[in-house]
C-alpha positions, -999 to +999 in steps of 0.1 A: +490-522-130+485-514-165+500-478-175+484-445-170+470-434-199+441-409-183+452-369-169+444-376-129+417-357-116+437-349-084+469-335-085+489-321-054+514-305-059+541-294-025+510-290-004+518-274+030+490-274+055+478-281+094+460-266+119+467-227+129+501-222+135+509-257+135+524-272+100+513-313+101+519-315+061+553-301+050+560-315+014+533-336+000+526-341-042+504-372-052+481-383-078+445-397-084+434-411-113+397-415-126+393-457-126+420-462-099+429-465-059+455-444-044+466-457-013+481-429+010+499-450+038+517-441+066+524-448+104+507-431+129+511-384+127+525-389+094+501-361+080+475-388+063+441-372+076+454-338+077+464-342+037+429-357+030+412-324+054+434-301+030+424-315-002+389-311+010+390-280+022+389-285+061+423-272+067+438-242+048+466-245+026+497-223+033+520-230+000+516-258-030+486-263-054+456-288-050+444-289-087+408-313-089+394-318-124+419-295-143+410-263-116+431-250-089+407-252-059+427-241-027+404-207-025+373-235-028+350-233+002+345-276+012+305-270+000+317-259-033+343-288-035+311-314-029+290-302-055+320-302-079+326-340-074+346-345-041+330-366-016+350-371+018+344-401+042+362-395+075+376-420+098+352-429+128+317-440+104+303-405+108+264-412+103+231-401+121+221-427+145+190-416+158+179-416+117+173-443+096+192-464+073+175-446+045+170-412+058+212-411+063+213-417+024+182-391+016+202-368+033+236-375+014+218-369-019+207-333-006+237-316-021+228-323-053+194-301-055+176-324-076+143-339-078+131-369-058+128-390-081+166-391-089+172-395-057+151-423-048+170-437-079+199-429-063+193-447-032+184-476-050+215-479-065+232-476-031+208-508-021+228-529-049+262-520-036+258-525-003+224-547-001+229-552+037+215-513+036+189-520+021+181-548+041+183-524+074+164-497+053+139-486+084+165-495+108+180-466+130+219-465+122+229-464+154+217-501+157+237-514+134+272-528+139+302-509+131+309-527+095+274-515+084+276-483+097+308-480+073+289-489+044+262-464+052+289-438+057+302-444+021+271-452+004+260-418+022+290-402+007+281-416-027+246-402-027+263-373-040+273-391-071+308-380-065+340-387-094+363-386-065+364-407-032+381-400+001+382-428+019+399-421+058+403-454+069+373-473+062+390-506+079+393-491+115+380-511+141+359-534+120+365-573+120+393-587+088+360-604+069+339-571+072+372-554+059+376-574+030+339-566+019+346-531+026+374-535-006+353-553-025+331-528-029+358-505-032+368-519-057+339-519-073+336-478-076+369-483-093+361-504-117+331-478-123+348-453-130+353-435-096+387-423-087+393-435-048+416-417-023+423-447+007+443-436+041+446-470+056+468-483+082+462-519+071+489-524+045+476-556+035+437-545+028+451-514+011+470-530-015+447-554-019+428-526-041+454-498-045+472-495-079+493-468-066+509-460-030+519-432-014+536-432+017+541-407+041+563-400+072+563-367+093+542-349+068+566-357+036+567-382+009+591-410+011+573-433-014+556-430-041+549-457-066+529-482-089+512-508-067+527-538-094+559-524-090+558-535-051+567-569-053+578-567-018+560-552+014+592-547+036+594-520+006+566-505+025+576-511+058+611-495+053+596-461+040+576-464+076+602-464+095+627-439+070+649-465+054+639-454+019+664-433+007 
């Protein structure tokens, strides 16, 4: 990876955070850059979702900073957070299945209070990145199969014209050739600009666009580094399993 030359537009900073009483993320600091992936990897209840729900404002911070965009935003109600740029795709393809194709992406550009026109521009654009949507335009969501319904989650998410993607594994339970379009497209945003957040459990498909990991184990970093730097993914595989000292 060529070296960072841009401020990131997400910084963490010793973010503590969970649910109630219960502490999932005890020491976590990475960065995001405008134009580039983070992958934030980790086994299973190493604090990967629970990091993404704090830095969008799902789950309260109890000590560290979550600066987006130069602005300390832990006091940011998850709303406010959207219409400042954040756009948060959770793990499971989260759409409307008893609404259409297009209605799910009408309703993602809803934040943004604009007029239609822009939106239906919007959507539009959505149709060229991913033009299996708009192919399935009047289709009900629900019909579709599980790799589509991911597309339509993120283009949803991008309706919102977002500058920074948080991506909560988008590869779950979809088939290795509908995953590797998934990245492509990923890839894509980056190259356009967008700075992309990725939780993944699949190593390989993470790396595949990340040009920078992060790797987590029981709610603490134990990795973080340039994605060119990794020349070796048993690297990887021993900060799983705590063999990174």
């Amino acid at each position: 990876m060529s070296e960072q030359t841009t401020t990131p537009l997400l910084s963490l900073r010793n973010v503590q955070s969970g649910y109630g009483d219960l502490r999932v993320v005890w020491d976590v600091s990475l960065d995001v850059w405008p134009g580039k992936v983070t992958a934030l990897l980790g086994r299973n209840g190493a604090g990967k979702t629970s990091t993404l729900r704090a830095i969008s404002g799902l789950n309260r911070v109890s000590a560290g900073t979550i600066e987006f965009d130069g602005r300390d935003i832990a006091k940011v109600a998850p709303h406010r957070r959207v219409r400042q740029g954040m756009a948060y795709v959770q793990e499971g393809k989260r759409v409307f299945h008893l609404q259409t194709v297009e209605q799910n992406l009408i309703l993602g550009g809803y934040v943004r209070r604009t007029r239609r026109s822009a939106v239906r521009e919007e959507v539009e654009r959505i149709y060229d990145l991913f033009p299996v949507l708009g192919a399935k335009r009047g289709l009900l969501a629900g019909a579709m199969s599980g790799g589509q319904q991911q597309m339509l989650a993120i283009g949803q998410a991008l309706m919102a014209k977002p500058t920074l993607l948080l991506l909560d594994e988008p590869s779950g339970g979809l088939a290795p050739v509908i995953v590797g379009e998934v990245m492509e497209r990923v890839s894509t945003l980056k190259e356009a600009g967008l700075a992309v957040l990725l939780v993944e459990q699949a190593v390989d498909a993470a790396m595949s666009v990340a040009d920078h990991v992060t790797v987590l184990d029981v709610g603490r970093v134990v990795m973080d580094a340039d994605a060119g730097a990794i020349d070796d993914r048993a690297v990887i595989r021993d900060a799983y399993f705590g063999r990174v000292g």
